[in-house]
C-alpha positions in Angstrom: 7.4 255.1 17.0 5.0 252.4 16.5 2.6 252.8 13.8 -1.7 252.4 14.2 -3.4 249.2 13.0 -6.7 250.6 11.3 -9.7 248.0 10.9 -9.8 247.0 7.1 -13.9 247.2 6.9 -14.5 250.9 8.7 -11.1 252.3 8.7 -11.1 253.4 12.0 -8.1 253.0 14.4 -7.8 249.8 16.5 -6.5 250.5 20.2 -6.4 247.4 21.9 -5.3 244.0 21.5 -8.7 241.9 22.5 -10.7 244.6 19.9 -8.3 243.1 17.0 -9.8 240.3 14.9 -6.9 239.1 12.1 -8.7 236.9 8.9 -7.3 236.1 5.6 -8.7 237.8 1.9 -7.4 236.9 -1.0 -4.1 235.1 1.0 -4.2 238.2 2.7 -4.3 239.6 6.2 -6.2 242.0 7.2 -7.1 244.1 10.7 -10.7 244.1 12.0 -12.3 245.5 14.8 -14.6 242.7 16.8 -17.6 244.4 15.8 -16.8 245.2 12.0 -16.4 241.9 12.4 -19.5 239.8 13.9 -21.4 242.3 11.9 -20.4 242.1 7.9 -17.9 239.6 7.5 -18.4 236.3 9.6 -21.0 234.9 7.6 -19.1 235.4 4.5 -17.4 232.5 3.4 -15.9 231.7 0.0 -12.3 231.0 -1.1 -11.2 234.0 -1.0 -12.4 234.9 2.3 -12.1 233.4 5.6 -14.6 233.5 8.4 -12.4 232.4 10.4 -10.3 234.4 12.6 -6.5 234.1 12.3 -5.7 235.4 16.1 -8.7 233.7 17.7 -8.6 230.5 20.0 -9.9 228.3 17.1 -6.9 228.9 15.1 -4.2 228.2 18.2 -6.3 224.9 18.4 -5.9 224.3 14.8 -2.0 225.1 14.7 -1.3 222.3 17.7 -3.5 219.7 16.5 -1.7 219.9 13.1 1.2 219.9 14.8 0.6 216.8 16.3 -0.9 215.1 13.4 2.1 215.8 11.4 4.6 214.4 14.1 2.1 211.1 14.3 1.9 211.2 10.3 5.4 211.3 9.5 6.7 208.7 12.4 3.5 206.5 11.1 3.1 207.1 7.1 5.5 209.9 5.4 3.5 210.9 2.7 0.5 211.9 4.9 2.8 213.4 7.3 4.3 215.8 4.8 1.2 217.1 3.7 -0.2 217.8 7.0 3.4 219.5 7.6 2.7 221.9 4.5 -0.7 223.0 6.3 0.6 223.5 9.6 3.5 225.3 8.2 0.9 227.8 6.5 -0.9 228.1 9.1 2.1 228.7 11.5 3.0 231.2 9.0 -0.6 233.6 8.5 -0.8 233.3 12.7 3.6 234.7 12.9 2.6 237.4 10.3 -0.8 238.4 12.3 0.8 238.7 15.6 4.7 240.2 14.0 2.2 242.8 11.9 -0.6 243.5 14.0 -1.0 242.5 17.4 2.2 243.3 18.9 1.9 246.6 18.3 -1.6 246.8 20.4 -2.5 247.0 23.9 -3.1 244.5 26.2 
């Protein structure tokens, strides 16, 4: 049996998958719903919060273009190509964790 995903901010249980918004605090990740969101948390920025959203389409984008930056930085110039590899890695890794812990278990 598949347990709830409950929205970090108002506690409240989140039923489907396009309600779920995934960010980062202190390294780690935590359920929101849209709303709970928009409303208290996407102006907040500091380094131990993200505004930006781990499951949105902003972080897909930013996963491939690392991608390819780290292919064209380690056939072109090693050094800068393994430290674009460490930050796609990372980021490869909070966006796995959000969808293995979270999402899956949602709705479409």
């Amino acid at each position: 049996m598949k347990k709830g995903v409950y929205c970090d901010y108002c506690k409240r249980e989140i039923k489907i998958r396009p309600d779920l918004v995934t960010a980062t605090v202190l390294g780690e990740v935590v359920p929101y719903h849209e709303d709970c969101f928009a409303k208290n948390l996407k102006g907040m920025r500091s380094f131990f919060v993200s505004n930006q959203p781990i499951n949105g389409t902003a972080s897909i984008v930013t996963i491939i273009f690392l991608g390819i930056v780290t292919l064209f930085g380690l056939l072109i110039r090693q050094t800068f190509g393994y430290g674009a590899a460490i930050l796609f890695v990372i980021s490869l890794i909070y966006r796995s964790y959000s969808y293995l812990k979270f999402e899956r278990r949602l709705e479409k």
